[in-house]
N, C-alpha and C positions, 0 to 999 in steps of 0.2 A: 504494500500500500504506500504511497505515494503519498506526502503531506507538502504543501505550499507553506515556503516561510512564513516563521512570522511566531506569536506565542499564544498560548492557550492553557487557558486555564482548567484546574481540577477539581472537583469537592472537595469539601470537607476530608479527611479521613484517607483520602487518594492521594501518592509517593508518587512521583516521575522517577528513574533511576536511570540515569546512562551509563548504558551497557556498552564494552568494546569485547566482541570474541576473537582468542587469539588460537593458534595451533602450532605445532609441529611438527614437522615429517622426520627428521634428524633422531632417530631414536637407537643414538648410540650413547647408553650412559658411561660417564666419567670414571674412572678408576680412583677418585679422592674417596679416604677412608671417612667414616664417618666421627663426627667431633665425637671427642672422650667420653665415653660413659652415657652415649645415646644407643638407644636401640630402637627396632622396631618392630611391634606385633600385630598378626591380623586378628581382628575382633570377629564374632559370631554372635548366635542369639544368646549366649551365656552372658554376652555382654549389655543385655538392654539396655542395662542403669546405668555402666558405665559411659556409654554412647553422649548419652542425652547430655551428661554432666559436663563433657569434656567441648562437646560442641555449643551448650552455651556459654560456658567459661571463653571460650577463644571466639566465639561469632556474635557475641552479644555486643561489644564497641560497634561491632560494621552489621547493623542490625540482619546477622544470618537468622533466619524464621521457618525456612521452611519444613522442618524437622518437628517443629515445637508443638505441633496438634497432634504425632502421633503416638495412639495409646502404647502401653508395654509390649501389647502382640503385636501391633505394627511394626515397631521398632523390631521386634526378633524377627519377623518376617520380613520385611530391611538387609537386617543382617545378614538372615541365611538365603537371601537370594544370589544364586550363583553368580549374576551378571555386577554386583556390587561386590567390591573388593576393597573393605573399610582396613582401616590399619590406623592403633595409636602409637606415637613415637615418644619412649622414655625416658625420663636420667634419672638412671636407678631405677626405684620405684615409683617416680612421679612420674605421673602420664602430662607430657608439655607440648603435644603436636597432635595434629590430625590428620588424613590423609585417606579420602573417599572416590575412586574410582569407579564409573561405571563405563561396562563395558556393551559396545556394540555391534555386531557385525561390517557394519553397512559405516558406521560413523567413526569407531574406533572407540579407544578412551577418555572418558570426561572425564577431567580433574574436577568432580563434584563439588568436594572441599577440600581447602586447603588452608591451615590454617596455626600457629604456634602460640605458646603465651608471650605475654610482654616480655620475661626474663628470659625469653633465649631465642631474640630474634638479634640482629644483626650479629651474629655471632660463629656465623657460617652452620648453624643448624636448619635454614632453610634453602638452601643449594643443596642441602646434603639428601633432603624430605625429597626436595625436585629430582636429585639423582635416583630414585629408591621412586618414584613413580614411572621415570623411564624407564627404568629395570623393571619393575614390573609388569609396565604395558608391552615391554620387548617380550621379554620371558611368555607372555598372553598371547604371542604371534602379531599382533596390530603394528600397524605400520605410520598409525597417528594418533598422535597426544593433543587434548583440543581443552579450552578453559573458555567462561568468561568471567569478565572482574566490572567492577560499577563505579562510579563517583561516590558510595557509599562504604566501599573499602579502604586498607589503606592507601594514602594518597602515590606511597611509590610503587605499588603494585606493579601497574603496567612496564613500568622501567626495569624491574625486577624481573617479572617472566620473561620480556627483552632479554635482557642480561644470560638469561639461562634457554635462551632458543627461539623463544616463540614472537610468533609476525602478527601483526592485527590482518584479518581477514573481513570484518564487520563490525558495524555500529547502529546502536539502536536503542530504544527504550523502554522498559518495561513499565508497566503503572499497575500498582500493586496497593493494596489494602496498610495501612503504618500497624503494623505490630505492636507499637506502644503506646497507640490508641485504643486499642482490641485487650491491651492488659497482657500478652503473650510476653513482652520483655516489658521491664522500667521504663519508667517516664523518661529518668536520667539519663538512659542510653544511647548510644551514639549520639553528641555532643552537638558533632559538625553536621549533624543532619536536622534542618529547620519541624519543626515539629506544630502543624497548624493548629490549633484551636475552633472549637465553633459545631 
């Protein structure tokens, strides 16, 4: 669909989010070790409760929502769907990463989510996630790694997945329901994102 410049307006309760999707075809991961005392594991439906936790703890600044309605069965049926390939990333015992793949014939791997805590990002712990998702989308036979990211994340995002391979192929916008008008996240969350009234 086709829009003529210019602006327009949304209700109440109604987000604009500009979307840029980006891809990869270069799916030869790096040989760089992972930082000290990270690891990584795939999650299952044993993990329902942990899922939820982990994904609103890291997607709740960049209001990630789409997870946040579904019940515990959902969530395990989630899990144990073949074509999803969830994975938390450790240090030690703390689980401080996320890392959600869905797999598609036809489309290849979405980086569903992607995502670390405050305390171990620039740190070279997310090169390392990025590496450990092209290994796995290799390892899966696919021949493309594909994301999109929004003006709702963080603001170096795009420069970032740059940085580690990926081309912008698209732009466009989503208009979606605000989550912390709905009560799903805090009023307080994500900061930088205008939050209407009314």
């Amino acid at each position: 669909m086709q829009l003529p410049n210019g602006y327009y307006q949304l209700p109440p309760g109604k987000m604009a989010n500009a979307v840029t999707w980006m891809e990869r075809k270069d799916l030869s991961p790096s040989s760089a070790p992972a930082p000290k005392g990270l690891t990584l594991r795939r999650l299952g439906p044993l993990d329902a409760a942990l899922h939820p936790r982990l994904y609103r703890s890291i997607g709740e600044p960049w209001l990630w929502s789409g997870l946040l309605m579904k019940s515990k069965a959902e969530m395990e049926a989630y899990l144990g769907n073949p074509d999803v390939l969830s994975f938390a990333a450790f240090d030690g015992a703390k689980a401080i990463g996320m890392l959600d793949l869905e797999t598609s014939p036809s489309e290849g791997v979405e980086i569903a989510y992607f995502g670390l805590a405050p305390s171990h990002t620039g740190k070279g712990a997310g090169a390392w996630l990025m590496d450990e998702s092209v290994r796995i989308a290799c390892e899966a036979g696919h021949a493309r790694l594909w994301l999109h990211t929004c003006n709702f994340d963080h603001p170096k995002a795009v420069a970032f997945y740059q940085k580690q391979g990926f081309t912008i192929y698209a732009q466009g916008f989503e208009i979606m329901d605000d989550p912390r008008r709905e009560g799903h996240l805090p009023r307080e969350a994500a900061p930088h994102v205008p939050f209407m009234k009314g």
